[in-house]
N, C-alpha and C positions, 0 to 999 in steps of 0.2 A: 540533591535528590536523596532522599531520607531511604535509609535499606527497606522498612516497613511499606514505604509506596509501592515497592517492588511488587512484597510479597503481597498484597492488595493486585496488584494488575497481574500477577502468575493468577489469580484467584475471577480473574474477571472474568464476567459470563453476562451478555444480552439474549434474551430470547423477544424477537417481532413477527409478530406474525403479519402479515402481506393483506393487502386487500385483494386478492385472489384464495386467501385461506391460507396458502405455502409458509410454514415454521421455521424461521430461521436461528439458527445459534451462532453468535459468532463468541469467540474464546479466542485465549492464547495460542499458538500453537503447540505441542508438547511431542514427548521422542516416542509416543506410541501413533504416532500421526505420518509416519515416515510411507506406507502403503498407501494412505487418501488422497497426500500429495502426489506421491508420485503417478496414481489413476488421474490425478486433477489434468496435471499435465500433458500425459499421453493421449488424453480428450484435447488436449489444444490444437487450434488450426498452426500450421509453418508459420504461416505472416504473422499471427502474434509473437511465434518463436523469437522470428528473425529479431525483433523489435527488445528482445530481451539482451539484460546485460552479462547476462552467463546462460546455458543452455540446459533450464528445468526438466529438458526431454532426457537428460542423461541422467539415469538414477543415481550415481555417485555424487551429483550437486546436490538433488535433493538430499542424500542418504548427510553428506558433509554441513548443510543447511541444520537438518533437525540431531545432529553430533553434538552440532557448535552451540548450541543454544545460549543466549546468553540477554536476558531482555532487557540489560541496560546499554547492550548493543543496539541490539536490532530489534525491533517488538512485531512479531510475526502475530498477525491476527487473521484467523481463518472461520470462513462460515461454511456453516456444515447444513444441509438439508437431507431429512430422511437417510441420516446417517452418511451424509458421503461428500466428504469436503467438495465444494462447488465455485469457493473463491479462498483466495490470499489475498491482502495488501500487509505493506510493512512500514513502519518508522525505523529511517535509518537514523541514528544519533550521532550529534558531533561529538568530538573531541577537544579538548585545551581551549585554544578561544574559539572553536565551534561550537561548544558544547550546549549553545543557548536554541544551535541550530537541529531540524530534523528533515527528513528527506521521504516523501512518502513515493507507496510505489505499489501496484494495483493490479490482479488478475482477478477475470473472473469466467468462468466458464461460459462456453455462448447459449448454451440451453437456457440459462439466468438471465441472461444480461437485456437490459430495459426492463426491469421488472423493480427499481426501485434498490435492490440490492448491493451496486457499487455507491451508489450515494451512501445508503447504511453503512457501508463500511469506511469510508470516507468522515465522516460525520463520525463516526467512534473516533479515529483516528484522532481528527482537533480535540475530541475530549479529552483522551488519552495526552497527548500532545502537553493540553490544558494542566490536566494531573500531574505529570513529573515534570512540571515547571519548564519547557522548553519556548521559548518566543517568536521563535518563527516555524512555519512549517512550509517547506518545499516541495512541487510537484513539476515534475519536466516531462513534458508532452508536443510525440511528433507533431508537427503546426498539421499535417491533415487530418488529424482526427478533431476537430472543429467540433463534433458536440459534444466532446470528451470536455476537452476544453471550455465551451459554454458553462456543461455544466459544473464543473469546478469553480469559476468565478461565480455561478449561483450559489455556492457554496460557502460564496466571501473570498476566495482566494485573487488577488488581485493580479493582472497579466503585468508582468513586471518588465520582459526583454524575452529576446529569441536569441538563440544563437544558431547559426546557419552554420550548415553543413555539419552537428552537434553527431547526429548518429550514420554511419555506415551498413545498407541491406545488403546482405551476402552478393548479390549481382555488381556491388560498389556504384552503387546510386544510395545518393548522402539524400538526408532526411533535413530538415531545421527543424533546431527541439524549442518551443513555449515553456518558458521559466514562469511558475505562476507562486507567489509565496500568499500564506495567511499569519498575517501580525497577530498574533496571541498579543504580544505586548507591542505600543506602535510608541516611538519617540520622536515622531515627528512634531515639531514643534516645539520643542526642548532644545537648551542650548545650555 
């Protein structure tokens, strides 16, 4: 992945506007974004909380999140509506012989959500994905969120395996998380 793709995707900007009229932008994240996040989250319901793998309600994660920045890391893509970030998702990148791999991963505020706006961002993301040459992309989703799920394999992501008792809710009732991947590039049938 060529340094110039980078600076191309620090540089990226969608603007959709909705069939309800609602403007959306989504971008990079960036270190002047540390206050939208952290309102995004404080707007979050507990039970999305629980479901996270670090705890965005704590300003220091967020505050340590937009420090670190680093987008051949992580590629934080946030949408903004009427000025006030309203979602996150991210591409996590692999490593050594990961490195072909990405790991996506998705908030969105509930005032938004059904509104077509996690699919958008979703959908950037395989492009993204697509651009700095990664070949698979991953999504792991508790088995009951079921139209989470649906629609991510609308998406093309194919439901790959589960793995039971994957995540733990604060009360120690285990979840099973849906490993769903999207082949960018499919070698099936190759030998």
């Amino acid at each position: 992945m060529a340094d110039d793709i980078w600076t191309q995707m620090a540089r990226y900007r969608q603007i959709k506007v909705l069939p309800s009229g609602l403007r959306v932008l989504l971008r990079p994240l960036n270190s002047e974004d540390t206050e939208g996040l952290v309102d995004l989250f404080a707007r979050a319901d507990p039970r999305d909380l629980e479901r996270m793998r670090s705890n965005p309600a704590d300003r220091q994660v967020v505050e340590r999140w937009v420090s670190n920045l680093d987008l051949k890391k992580v590629f934080p893509l946030i949408a903004i509506v009427n000025n006030r970030i309203i979602g996150e998702a991210t591409i996590e990148f692999g490593e050594q012989f990961q490195r072909h791999l990405g790991w996506t991963w998705i908030f969105l505020d509930h005032e938004f959500r059904y509104q077509g706006i996690g699919t958008l961002m979703l959908k950037t993301l395989k492009d993204i994905g697509c651009q700095v040459g990664l070949h698979q992309l991953h999504a792991l989703i508790p088995a009951d969120q079921i139209q989470l799920i649906r629609a991510t394999e609308h998406l093309g992501f194919k439901n790959e395996f589960t793995y039971r008792d994957y995540s733990m809710l604060p009360n120690g009732h285990t979840l099973d998380v849906v490993v769903l991947v999207f082949y960018i590039v499919d070698h099936i049938g190759e030998f």
